[in-house]
Residue frames as qw, qx, qy, qz and C-alpha x, y, z in Angstrom:
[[0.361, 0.514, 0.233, 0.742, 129.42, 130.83, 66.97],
 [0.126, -0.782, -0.373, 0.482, 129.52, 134.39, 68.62],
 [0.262, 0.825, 0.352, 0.355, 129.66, 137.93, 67.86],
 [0.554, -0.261, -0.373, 0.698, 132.55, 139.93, 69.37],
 [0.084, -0.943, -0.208, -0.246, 132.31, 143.59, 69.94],
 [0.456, 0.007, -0.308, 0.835, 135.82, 145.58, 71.00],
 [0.204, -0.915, -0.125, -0.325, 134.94, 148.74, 73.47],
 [0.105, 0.827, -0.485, 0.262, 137.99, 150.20, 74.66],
 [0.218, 0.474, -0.852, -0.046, 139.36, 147.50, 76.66],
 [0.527, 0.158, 0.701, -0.453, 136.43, 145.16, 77.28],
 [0.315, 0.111, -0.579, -0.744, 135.82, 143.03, 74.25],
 [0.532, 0.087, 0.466, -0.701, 132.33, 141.71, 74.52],
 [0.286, -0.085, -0.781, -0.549, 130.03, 138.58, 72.48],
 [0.648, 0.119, 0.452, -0.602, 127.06, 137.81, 72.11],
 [0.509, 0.045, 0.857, 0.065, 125.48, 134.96, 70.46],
 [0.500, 0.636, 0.577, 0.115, 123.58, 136.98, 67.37],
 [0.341, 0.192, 0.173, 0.904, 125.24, 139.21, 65.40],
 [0.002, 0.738, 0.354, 0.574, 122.03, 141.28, 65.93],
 [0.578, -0.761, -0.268, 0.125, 122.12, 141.81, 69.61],
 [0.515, -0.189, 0.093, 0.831, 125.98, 143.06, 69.10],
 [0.068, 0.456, 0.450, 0.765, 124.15, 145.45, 66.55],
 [0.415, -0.755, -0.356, -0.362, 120.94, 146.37, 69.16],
 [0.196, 0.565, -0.538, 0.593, 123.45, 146.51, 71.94],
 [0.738, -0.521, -0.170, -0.394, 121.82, 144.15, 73.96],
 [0.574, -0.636, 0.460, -0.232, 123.43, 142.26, 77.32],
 [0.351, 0.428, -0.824, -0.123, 126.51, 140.20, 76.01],
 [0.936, -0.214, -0.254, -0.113, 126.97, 137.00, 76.83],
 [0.874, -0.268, -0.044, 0.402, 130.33, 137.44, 78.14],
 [0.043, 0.958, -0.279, 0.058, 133.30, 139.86, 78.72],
 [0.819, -0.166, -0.018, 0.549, 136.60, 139.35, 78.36],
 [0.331, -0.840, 0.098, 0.418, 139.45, 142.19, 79.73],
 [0.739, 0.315, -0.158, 0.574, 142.21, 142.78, 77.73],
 [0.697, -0.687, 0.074, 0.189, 144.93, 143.86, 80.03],
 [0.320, -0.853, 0.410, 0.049, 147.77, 145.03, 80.31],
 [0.446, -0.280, 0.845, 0.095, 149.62, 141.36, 80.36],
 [0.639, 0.546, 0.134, -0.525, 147.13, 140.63, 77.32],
 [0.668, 0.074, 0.712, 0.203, 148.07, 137.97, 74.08],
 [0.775, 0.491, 0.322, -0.234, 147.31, 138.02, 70.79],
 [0.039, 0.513, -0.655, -0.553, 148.34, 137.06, 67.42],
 [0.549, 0.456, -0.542, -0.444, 147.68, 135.29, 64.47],
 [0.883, -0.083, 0.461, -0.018, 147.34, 131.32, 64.95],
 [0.049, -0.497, 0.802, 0.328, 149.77, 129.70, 63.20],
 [0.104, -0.124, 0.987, -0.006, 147.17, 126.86, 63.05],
 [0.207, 0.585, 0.783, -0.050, 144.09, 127.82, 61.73],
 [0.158, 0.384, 0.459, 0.785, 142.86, 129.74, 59.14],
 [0.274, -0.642, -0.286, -0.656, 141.31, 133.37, 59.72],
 [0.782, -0.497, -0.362, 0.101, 142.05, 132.65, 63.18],
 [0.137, 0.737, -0.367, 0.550, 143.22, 134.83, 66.07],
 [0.636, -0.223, -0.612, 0.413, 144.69, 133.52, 69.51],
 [0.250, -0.726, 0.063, -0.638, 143.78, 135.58, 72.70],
 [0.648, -0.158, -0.608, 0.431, 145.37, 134.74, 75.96],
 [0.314, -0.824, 0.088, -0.463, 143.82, 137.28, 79.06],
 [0.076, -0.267, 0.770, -0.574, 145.19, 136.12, 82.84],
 [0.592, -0.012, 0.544, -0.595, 141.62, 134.75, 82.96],
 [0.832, 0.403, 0.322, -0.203, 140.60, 133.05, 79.55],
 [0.229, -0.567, 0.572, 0.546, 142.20, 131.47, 76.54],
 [0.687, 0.600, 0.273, -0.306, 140.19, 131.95, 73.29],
 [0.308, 0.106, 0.664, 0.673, 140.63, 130.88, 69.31],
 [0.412, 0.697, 0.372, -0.454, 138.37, 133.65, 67.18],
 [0.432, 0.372, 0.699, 0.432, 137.67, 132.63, 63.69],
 [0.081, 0.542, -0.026, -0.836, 137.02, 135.93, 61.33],
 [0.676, 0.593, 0.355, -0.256, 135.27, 136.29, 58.30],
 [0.746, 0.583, -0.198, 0.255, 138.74, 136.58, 56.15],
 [0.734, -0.194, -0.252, 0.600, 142.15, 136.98, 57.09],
 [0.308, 0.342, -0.187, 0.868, 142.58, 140.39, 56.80],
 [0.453, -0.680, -0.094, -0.569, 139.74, 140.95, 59.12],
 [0.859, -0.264, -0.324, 0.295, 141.71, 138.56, 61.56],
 [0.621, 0.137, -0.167, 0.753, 144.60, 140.78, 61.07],
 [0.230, -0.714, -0.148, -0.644, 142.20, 143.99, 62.16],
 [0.849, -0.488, -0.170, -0.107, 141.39, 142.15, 64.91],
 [0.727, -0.046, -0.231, 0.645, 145.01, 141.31, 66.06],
 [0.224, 0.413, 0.002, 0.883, 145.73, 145.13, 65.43],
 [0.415, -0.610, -0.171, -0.653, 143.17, 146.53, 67.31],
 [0.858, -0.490, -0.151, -0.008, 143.49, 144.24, 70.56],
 [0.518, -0.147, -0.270, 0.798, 147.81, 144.62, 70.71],
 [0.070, -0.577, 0.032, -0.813, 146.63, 148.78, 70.34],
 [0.541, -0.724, -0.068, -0.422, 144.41, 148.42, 73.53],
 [0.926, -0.223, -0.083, 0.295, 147.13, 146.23, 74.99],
 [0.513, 0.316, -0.110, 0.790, 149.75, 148.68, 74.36],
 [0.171, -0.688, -0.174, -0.683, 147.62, 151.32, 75.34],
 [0.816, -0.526, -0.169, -0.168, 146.79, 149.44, 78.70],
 [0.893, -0.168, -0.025, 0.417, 150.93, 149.07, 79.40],
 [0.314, 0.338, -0.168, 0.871, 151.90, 152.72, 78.76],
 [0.301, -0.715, 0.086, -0.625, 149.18, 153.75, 81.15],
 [0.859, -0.473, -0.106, 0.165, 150.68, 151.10, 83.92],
 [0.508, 0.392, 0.043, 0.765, 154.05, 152.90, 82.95],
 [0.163, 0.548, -0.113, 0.812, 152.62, 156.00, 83.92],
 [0.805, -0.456, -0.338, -0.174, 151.57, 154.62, 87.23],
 [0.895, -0.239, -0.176, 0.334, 154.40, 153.24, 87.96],
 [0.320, 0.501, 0.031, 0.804, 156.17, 156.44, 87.25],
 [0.325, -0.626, 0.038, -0.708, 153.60, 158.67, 89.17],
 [0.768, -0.602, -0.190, -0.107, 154.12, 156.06, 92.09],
 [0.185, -0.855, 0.479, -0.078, 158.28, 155.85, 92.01],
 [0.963, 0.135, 0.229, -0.037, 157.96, 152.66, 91.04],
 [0.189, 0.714, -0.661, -0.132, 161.85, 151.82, 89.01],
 [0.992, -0.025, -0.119, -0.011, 161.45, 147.85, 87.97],
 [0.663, 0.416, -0.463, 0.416, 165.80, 148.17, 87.26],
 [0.239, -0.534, 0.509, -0.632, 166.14, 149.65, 90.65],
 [0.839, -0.165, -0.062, -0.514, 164.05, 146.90, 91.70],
 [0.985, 0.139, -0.061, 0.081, 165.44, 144.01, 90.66],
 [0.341, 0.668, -0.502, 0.430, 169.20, 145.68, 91.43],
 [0.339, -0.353, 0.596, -0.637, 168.22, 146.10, 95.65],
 [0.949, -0.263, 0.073, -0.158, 166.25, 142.62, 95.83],
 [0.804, 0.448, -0.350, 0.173, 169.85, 141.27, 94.43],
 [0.098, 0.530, -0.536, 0.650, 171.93, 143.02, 96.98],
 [0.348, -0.119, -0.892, 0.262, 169.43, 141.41, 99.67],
 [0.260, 0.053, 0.211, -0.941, 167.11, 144.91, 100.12],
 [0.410, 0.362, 0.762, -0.346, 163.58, 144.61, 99.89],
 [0.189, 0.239, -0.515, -0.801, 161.86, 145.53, 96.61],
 [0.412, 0.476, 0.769, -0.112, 158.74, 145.20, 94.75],
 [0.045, 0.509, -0.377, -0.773, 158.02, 146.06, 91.11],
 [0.776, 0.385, 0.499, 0.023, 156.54, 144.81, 87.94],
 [0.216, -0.269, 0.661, 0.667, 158.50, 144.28, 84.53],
 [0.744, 0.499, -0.061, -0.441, 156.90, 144.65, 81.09],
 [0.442, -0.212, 0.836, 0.247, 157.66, 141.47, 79.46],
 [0.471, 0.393, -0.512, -0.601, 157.24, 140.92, 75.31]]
């Protein structure tokens, strides 16, 4: 059993609900990112699926609609985290379509695509 803790995009557990409360030194971090998961299990109750680039977690809530908080809250930082790579890519010239036009033709090119 842990104890998660969302803080902007670093959600954090610890093993006693109290230490999440006292803010003591998690036991673990996990990013959310950009490229970030979640949703609803299909396959357990109260149950949310998280998929980072580094870790793939099941987290069990105290009801469903807190599950569904949970979902909410993690795509928000996940959105959040993909309009500010957006404005990156913007503020660098970055153009994925442009991208992916001039590797076709046989140019060079480098880019990243948001993918749903």
């Amino acid at each position: 059993k842990r104890f998660f803790e969302l803080t902007g995009n670093l959600l954090f557990y610890h093993l006693r609900e109290k230490d999440a409360a006292t803010k003591r030194r998690p036991r673990g971090v996990i990013q959310v990112t950009f490229d970030t998961k979640v949703k609803m299990s299909s396959r357990l109750d109260r149950c949310l699926e998280l998929e980072s680039p580094s870790v793939a977690v099941f987290l069990q809530a105290g009801s469903e609609d807190e599950a569904r908080q949970w979902v909410a809250n993690i795509a928000n930082v996940v959105k959040q985290s993909q309009e500010e790579l957006s404005k990156q890519e913007k503020a660098l010239g970055c153009n994925p379509e442009a991208a992916s036009g001039q590797a076709a033709s046989g140019q060079a090119a480098t880019g990243q695509a948001d993918s749903d």
